[in-house]
SERO-4910 file (N, C-alpha, C, O; in steps of 0.05 Angstrom, whole numbers):
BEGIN
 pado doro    nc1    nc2    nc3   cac1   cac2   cac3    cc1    cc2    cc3    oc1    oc2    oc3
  Unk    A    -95    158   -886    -76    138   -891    -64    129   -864    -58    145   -847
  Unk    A    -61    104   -861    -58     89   -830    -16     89   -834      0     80   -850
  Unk    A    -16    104   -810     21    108   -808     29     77   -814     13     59   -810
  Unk    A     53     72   -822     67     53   -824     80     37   -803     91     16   -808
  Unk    A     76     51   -775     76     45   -743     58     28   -730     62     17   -709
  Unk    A     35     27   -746      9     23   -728     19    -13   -725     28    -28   -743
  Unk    A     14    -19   -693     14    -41   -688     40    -53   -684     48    -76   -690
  Unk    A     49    -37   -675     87    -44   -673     91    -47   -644    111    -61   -638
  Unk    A     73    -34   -620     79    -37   -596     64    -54   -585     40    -54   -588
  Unk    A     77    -75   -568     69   -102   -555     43    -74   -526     42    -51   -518
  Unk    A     19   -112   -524      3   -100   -508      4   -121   -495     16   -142   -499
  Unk    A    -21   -110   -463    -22   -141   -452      7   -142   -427     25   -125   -428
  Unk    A      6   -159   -409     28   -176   -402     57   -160   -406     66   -165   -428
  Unk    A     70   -147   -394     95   -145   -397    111   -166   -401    114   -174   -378
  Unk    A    131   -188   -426    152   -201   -414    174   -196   -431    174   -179   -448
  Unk    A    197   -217   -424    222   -205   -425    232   -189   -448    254   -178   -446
  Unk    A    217   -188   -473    224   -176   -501    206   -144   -500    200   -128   -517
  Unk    A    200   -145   -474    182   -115   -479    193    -87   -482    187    -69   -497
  Unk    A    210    -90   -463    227    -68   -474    240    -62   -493    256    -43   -491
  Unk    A    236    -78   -519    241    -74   -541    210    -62   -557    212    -48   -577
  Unk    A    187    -69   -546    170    -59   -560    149    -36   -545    129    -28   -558
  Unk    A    154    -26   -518    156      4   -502    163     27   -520    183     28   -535
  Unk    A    140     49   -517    159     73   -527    173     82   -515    181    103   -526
  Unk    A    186     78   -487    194     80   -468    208     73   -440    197     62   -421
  Unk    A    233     84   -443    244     66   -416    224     68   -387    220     49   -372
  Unk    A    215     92   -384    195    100   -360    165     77   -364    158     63   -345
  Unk    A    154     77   -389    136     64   -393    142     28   -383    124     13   -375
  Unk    A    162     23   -385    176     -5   -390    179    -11   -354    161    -23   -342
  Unk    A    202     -1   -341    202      7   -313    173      2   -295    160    -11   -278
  Unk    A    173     20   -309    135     24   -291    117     -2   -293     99     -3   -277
  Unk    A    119    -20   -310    109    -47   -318    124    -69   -307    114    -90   -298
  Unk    A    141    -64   -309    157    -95   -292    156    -84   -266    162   -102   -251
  Unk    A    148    -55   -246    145    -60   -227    122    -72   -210    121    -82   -188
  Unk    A    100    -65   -235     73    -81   -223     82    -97   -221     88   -105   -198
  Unk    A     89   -118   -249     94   -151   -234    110   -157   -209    100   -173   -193
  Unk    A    128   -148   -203    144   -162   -181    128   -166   -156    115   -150   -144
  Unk    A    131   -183   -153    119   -196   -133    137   -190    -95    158   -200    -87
  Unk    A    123   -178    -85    140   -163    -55    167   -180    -50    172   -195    -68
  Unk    A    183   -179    -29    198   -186    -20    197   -182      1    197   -158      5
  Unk    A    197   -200     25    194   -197     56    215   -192     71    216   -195     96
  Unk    A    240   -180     52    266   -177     71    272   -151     74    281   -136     56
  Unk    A    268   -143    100    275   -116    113    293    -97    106    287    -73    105
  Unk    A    314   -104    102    335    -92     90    333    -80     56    339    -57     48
  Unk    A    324    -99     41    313    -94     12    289    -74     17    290    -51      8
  Unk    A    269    -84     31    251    -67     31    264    -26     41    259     -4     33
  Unk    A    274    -34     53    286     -3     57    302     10     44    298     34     39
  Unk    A    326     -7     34    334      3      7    317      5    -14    319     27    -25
  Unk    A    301    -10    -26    276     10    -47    266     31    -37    265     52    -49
  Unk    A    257     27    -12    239     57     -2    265     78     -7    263     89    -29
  Unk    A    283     85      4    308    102      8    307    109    -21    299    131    -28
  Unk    A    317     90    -42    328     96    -67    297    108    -85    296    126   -102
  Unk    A    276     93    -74    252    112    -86    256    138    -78    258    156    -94
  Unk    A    259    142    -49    244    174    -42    276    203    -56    273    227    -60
  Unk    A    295    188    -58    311    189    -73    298    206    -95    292    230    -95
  Unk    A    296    180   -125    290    191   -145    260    214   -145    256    230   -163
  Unk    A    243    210   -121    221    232   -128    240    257   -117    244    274   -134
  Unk    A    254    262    -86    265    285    -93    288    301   -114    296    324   -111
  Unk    A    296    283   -137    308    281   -151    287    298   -176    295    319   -184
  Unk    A    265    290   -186    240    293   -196    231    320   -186    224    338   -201
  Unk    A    231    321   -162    216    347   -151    242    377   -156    238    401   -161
  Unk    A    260    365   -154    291    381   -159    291    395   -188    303    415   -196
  Unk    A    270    372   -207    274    387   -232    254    406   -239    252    416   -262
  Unk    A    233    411   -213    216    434   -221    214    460   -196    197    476   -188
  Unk    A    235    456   -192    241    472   -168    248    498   -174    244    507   -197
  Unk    A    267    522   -146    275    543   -160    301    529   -159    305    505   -154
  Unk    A    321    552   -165    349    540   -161    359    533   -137    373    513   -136
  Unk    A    356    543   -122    363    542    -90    356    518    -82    371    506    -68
  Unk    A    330    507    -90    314    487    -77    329    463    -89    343    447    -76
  Unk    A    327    463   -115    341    449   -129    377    436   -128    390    417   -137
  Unk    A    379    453   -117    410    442   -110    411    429    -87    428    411    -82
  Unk    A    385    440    -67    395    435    -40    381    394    -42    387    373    -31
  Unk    A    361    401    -62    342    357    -65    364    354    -77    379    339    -64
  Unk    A    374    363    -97    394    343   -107    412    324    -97    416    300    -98
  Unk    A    430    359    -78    443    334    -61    432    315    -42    442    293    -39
  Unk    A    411    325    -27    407    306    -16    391    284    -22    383    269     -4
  Unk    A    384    280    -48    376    263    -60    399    235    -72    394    211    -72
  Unk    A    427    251    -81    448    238    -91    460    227    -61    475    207    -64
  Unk    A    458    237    -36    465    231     -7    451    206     -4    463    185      2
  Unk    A    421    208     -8    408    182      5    411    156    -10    409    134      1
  Unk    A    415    161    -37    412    141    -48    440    131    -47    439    107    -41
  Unk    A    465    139    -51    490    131    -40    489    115    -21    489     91    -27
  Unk    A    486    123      7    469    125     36    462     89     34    474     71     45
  Unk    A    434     89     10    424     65     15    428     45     -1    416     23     -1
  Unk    A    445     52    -14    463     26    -34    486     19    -21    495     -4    -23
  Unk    A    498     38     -5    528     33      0    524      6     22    543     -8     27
  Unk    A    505      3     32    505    -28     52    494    -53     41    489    -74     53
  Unk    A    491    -46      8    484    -76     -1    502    -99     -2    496   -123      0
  Unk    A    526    -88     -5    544   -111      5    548   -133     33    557   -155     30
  Unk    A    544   -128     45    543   -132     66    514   -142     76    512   -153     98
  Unk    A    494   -137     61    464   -154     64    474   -183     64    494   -196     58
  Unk    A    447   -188     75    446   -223     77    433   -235     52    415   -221     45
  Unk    A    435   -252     40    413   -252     13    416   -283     12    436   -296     17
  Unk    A    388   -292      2    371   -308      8    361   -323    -18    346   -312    -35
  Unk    A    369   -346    -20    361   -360    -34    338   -363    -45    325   -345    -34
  Unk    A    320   -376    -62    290   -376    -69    293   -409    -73    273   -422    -79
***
């Protein structure tokens, strides 16, 4: 007997109603990052890298021992602070 689910999740093309049909926020995320299309501004570009390497040692923190784990965290919650706290102050650029 075919579940009552089948055919409920959007395929294809991520667009703006997809994250309503994702089993998942990670799944969803991970799809609108393919699309984006780069950005050539230095400053953005470094704040993603920062706030990425961020969430992986954030990730790596959750399979760690304890010790290790406390010590990515914080410095995981350090960098990403770190590289948000100068978005104000960016230049930002019209399209």
């Amino acid at each position: 007997m075919a579940d009552a689910n089948d055919g409920d999740w959007g395929e294809g093309v991520p667009i703006w109603f997809s994250k309503y049909v994702f089993p998942n926020r990670e799944t969803f995320w991970l799809a609108v990052l393919e699309r984006l299309e780069p950005v050539p501004l230095p400053w953005l570009q470094k704040v993603n890298g920062e706030v990425l390497e961020g969430l992986v040692m954030l990730h790596a923190a959750a399979r760690a021992d304890q010790a290790t784990a406390e010590r990515l965290k914080s410095e995981a919650v350090a960098k990403i602070n770190q590289s948000v706290g100068g978005i104000g102050q960016a230049p930002l650029v019209q399209r």
